[in-house]
N, CA, C and O of each residue as an XYZ file, in Angstrom:
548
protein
N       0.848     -1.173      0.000
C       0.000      0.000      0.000
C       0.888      1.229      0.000
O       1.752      1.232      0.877
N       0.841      2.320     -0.851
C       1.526      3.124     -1.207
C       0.816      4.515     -0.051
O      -0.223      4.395      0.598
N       1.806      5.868     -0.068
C       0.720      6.815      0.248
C      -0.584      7.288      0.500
O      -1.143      7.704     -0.515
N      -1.208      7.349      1.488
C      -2.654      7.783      1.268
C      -3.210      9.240      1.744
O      -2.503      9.614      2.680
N      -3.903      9.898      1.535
C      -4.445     10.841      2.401
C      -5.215      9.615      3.401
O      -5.643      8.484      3.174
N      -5.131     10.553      4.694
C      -5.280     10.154      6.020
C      -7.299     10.267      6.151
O      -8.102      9.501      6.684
N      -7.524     11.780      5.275
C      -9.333     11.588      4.999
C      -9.705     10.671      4.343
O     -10.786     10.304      4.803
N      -9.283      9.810      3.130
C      -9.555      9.061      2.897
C      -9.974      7.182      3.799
O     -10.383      6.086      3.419
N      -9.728      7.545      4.535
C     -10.312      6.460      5.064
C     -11.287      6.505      6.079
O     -11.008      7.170      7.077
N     -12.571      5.829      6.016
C     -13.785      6.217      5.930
C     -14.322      5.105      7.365
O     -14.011      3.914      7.365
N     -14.940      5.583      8.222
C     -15.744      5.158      9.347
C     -17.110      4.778      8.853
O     -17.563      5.791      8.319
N     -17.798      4.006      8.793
C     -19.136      4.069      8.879
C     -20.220      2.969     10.006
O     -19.889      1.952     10.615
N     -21.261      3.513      9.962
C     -22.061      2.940     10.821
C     -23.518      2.491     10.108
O     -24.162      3.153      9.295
N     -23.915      0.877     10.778
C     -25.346      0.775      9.914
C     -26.398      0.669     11.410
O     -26.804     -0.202     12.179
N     -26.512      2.245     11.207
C     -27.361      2.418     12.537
C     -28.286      1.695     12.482
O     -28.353      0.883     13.405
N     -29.340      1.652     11.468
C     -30.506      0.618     11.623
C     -30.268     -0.773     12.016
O     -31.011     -1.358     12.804
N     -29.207     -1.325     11.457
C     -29.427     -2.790     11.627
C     -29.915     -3.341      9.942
O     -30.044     -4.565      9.978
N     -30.147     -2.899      8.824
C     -30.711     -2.670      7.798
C     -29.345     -3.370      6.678
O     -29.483     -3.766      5.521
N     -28.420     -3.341      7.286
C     -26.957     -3.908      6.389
C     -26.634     -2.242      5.575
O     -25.642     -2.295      4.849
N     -27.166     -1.168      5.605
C     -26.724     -0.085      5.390
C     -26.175      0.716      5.622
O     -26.680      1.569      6.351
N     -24.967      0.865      5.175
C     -23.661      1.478      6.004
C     -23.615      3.420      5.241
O     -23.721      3.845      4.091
N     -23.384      4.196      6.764
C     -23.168      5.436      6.119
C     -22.490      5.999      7.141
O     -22.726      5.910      8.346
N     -20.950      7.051      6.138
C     -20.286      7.672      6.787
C     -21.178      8.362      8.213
O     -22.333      8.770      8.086
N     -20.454      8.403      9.497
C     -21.017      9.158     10.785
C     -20.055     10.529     10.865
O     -20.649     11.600     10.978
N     -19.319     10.532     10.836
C     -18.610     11.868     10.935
C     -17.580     12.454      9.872
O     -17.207     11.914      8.830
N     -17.371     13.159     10.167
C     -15.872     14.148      9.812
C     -14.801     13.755     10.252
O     -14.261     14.499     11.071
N     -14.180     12.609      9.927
C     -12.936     12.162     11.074
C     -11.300     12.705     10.908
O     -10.521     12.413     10.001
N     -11.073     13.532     12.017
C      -9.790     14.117     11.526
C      -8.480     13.306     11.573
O      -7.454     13.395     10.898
N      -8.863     12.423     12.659
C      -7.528     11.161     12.567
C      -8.351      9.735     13.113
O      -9.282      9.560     13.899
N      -7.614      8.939     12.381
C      -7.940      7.416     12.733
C      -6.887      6.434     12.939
O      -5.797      6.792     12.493
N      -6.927      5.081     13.595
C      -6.162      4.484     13.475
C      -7.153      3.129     13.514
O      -8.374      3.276     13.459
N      -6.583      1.888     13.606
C      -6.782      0.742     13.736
C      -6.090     -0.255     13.935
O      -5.101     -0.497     13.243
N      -6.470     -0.987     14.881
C      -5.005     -2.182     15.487
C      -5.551     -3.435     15.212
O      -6.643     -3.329     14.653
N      -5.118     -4.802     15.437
C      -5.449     -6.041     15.689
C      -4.535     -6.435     16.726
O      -3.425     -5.918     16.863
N      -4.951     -7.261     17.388
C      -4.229     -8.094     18.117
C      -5.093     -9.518     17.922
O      -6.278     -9.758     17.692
N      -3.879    -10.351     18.131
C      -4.144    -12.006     18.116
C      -3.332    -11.810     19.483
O      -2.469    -10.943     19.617
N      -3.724    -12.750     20.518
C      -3.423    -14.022     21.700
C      -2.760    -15.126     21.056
O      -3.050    -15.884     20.131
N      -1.379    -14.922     22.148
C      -0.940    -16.336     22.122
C      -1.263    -17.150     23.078
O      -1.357    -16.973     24.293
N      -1.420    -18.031     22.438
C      -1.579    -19.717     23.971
C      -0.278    -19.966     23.968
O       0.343    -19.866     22.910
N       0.296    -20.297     25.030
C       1.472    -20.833     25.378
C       1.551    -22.232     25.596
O       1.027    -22.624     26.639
N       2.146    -23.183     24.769
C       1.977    -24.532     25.131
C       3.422    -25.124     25.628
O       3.570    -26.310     25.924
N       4.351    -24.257     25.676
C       5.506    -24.863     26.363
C       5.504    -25.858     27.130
O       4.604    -25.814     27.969
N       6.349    -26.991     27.182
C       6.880    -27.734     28.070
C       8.211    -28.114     28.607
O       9.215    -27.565     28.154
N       8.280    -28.853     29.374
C       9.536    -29.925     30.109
C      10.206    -30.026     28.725
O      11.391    -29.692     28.730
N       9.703    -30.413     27.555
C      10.840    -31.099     26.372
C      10.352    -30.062     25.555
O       9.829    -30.559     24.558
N      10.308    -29.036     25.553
C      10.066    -28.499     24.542
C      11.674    -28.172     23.683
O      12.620    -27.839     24.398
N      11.821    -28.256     22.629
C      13.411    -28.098     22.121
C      14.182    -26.965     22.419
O      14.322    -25.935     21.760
N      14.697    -27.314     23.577
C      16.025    -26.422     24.130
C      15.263    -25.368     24.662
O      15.835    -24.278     24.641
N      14.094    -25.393     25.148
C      13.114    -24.482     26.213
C      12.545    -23.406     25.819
O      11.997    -22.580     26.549
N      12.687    -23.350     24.203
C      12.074    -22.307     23.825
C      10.519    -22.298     23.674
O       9.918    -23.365     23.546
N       9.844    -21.062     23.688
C       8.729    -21.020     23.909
C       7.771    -21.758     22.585
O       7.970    -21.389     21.428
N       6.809    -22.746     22.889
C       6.123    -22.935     21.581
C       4.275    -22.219     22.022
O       3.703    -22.038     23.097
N       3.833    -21.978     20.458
C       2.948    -21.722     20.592
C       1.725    -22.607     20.013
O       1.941    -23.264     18.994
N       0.838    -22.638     20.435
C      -0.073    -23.178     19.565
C      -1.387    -22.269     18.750
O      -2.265    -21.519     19.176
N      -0.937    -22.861     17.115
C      -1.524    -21.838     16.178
C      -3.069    -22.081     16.089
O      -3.709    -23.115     16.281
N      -3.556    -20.588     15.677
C      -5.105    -20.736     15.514
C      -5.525    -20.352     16.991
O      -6.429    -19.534     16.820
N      -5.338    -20.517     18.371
C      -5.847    -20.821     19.800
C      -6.218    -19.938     20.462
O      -6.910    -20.005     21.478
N      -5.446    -18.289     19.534
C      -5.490    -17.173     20.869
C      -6.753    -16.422     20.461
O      -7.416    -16.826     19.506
N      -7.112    -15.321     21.170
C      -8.324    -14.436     20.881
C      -8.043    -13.276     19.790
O      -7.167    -12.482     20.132
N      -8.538    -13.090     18.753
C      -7.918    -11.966     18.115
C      -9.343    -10.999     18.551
O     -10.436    -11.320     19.019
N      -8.974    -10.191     18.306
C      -9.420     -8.518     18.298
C      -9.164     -7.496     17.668
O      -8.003     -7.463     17.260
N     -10.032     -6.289     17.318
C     -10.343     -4.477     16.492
C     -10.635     -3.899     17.135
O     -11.748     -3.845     17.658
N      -9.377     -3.027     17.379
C      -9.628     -1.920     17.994
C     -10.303     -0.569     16.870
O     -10.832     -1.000     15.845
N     -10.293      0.285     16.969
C     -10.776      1.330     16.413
C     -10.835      2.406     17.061
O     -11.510      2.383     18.091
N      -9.975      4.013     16.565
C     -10.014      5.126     17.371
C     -10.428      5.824     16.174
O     -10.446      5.332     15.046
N     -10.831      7.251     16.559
C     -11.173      8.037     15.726
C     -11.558      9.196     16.122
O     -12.400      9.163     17.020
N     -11.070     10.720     15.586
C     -11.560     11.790     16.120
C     -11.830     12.785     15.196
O     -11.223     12.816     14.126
N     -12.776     13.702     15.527
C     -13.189     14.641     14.771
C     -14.527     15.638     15.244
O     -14.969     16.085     16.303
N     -14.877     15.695     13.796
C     -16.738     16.669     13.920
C     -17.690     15.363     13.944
O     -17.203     14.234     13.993
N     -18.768     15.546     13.914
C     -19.601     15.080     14.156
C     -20.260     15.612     12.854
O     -20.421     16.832     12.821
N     -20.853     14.568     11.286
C     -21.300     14.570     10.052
C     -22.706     15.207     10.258
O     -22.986     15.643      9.142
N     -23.995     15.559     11.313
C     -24.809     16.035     11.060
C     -25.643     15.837     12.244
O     -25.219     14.860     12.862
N     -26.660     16.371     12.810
C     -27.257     15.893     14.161
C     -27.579     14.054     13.948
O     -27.177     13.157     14.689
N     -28.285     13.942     12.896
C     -28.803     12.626     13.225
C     -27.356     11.528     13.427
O     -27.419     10.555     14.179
N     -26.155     11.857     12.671
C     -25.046     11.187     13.359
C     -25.052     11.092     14.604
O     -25.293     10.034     15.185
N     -24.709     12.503     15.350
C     -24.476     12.558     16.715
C     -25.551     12.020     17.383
O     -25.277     11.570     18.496
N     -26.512     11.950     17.081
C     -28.068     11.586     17.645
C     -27.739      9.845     18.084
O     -27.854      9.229     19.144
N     -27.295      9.462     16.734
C     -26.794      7.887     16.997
C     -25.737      7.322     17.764
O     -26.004      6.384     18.515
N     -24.838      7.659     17.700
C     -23.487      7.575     18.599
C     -23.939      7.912     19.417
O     -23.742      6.945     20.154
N     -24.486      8.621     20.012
C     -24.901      9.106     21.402
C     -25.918      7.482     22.244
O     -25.653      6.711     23.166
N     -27.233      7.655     21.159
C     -27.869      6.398     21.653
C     -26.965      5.097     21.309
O     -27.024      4.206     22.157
N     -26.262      4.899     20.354
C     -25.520      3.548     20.724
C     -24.746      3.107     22.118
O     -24.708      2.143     22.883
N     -24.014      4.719     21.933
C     -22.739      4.449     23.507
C     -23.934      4.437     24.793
O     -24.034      3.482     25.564
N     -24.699      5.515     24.862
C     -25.967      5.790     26.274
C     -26.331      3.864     26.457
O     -26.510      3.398     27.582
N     -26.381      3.079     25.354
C     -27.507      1.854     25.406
C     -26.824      0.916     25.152
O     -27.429     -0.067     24.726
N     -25.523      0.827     25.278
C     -24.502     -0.262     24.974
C     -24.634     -1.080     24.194
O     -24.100     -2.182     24.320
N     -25.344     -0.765     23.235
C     -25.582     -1.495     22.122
C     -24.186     -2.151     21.373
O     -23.051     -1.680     21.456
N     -24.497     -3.065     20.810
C     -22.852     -3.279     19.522
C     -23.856     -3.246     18.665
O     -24.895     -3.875     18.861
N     -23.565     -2.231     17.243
C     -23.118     -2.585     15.856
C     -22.530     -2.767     14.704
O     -21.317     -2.558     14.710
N     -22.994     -3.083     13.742
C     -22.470     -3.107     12.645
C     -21.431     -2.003     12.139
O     -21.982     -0.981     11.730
N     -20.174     -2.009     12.092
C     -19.600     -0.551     11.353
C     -18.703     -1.297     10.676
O     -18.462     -2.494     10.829
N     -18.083     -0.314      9.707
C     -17.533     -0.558      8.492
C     -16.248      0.179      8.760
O     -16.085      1.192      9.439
N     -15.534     -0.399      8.215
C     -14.218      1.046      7.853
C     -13.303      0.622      6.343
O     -13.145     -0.566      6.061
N     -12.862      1.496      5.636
C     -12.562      1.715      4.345
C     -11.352      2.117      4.400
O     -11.197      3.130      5.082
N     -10.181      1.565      3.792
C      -9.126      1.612      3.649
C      -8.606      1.738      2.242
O      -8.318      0.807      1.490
N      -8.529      3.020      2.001
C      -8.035      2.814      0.609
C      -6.731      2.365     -0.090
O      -5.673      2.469      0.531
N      -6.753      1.782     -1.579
C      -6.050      0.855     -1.706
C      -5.419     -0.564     -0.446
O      -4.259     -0.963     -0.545
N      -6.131     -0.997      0.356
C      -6.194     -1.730      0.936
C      -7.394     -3.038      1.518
O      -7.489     -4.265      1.469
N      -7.943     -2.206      1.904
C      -9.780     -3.270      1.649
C     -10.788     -2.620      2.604
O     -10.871     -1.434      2.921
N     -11.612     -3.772      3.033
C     -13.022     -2.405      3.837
C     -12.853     -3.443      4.960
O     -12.594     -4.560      4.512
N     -12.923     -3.376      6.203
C     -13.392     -4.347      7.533
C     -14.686     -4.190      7.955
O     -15.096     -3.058      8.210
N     -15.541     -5.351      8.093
C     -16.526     -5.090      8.257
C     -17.051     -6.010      9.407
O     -17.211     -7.191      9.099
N     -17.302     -5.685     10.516
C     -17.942     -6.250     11.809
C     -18.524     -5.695     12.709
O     -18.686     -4.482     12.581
N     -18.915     -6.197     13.624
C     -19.497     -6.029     15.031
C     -18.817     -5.206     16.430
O     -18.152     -5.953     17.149
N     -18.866     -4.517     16.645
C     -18.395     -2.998     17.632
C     -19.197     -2.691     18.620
O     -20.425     -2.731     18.535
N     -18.570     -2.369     19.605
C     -19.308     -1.782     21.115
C     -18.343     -0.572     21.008
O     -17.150     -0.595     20.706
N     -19.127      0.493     21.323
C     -18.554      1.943     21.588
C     -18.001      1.858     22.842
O     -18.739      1.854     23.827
N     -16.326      1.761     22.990
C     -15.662      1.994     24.581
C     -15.520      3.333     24.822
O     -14.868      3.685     25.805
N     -15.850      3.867     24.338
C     -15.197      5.209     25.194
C     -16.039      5.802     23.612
O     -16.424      5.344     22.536
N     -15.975      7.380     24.520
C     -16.912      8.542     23.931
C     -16.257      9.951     24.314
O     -16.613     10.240     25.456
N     -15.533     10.801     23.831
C     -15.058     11.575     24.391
C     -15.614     13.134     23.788
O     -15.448     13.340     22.586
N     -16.298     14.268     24.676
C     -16.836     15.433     22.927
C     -15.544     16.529     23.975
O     -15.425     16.254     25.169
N     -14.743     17.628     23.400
C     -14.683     18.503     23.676
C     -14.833     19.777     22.605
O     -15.129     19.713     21.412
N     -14.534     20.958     23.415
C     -14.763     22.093     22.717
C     -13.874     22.754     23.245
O     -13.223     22.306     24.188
N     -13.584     24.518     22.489
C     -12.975     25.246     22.957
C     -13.948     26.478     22.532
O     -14.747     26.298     21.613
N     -13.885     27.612     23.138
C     -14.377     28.356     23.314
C     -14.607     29.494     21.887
O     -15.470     30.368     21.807
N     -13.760     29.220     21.060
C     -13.378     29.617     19.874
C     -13.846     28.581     18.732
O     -14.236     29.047     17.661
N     -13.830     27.758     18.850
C     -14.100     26.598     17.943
C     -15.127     25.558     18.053
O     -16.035     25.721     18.868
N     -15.070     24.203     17.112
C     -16.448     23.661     16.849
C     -15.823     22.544     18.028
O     -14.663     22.466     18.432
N     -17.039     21.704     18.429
C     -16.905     20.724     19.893
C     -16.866     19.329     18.217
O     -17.547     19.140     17.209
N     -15.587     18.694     18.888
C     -14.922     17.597     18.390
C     -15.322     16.451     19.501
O     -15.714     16.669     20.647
N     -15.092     14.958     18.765
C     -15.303     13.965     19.749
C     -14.419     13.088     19.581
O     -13.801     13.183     18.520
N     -14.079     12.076     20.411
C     -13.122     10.948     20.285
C     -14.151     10.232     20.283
O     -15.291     10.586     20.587
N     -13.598      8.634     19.755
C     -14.129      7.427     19.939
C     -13.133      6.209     20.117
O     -11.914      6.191     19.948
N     -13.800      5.423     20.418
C     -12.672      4.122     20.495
C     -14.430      2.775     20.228
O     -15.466      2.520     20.843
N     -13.904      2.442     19.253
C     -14.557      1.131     19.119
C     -13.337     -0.356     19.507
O     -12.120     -0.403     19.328
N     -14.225     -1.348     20.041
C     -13.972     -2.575     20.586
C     -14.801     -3.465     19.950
O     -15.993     -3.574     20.237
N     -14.157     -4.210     18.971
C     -14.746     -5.660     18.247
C     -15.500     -6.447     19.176
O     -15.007     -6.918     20.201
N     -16.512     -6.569     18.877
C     -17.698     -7.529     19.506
C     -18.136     -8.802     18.696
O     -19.303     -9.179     18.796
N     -17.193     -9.521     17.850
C     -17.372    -10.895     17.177
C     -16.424    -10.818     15.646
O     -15.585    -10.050     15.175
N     -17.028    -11.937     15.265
C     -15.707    -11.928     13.752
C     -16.339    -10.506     12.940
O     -17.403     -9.913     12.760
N     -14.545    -10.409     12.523
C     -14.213     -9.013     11.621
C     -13.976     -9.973     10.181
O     -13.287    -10.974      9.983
N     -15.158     -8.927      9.020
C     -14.671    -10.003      7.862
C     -13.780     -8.903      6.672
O     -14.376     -7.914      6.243
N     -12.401     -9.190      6.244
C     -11.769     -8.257      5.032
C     -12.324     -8.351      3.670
O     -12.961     -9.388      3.482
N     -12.260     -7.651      2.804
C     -12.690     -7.677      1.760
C     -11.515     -6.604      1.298
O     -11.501     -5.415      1.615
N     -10.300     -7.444      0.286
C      -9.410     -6.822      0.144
C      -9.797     -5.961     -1.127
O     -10.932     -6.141     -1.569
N      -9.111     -5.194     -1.658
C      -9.198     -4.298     -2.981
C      -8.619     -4.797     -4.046
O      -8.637     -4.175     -5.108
């Protein structure tokens, strides 16, 4: 994957439940992690005591951060009732020249500030709530 603009990669949410995904905000920065779990299966004979693992076994996980404006009231309207109702859904994210991830999310954290001069920005952090599926480009 070569260069990208950093706007180009796209958050979305299918508030209904409907399989219809649409950008929620203005996001000024994003990131995204995975982690996989290792199981540790070491033993007494393991060859010369180094650690073995056993493949396939550990928990993987999606994280998701993201900050910015807020795309229009009925956005904020939603994020608000998802995080208030602990709901998990459906969101999307778009990676250009790379592929789209598409799974299941619980809103961890919700953050809005403002400054007195300027427009009130929010953080987010999404937490994978079941399998994440790729769909490369």
């Amino acid at each position: 994957m070569g260069a990208q603009k950093g706007r180009d990669l796209l958050l979305k949410l299918d508030a209904g439940g409907t399989g219809s995904f649409a950008s929620v905000a203005g996001l000024r920065s994003n990131a995204i992690s995975f982690n996989a779990g290792a199981v540790d299966v070491t033993h007494q004979e393991s060859a010369g005591q180094w650690r073995e693992l056993l493949a396939g076994a550990g928990i993987r996980s999606a994280s998701i951060r993201g900050s910015g404006i807020f795309r229009d009231a009925a956005s904020d309207a939603a994020i608000r009732a998802i995080f208030f109702g602990g709901s998990i859904r459906d969101w999307q994210v778009v990676v250009p020249d790379f592929g789209t991830l598409t799974g299941r999310f619980q809103i961890a954290s919700l953050e809005l500030a403002g400054r007195h001069d300027g427009e009130v920005t929010f953080d987010l952090a999404l937490e994978s709530a079941g399998e994440i599926s790729f769909v490369a480009v």
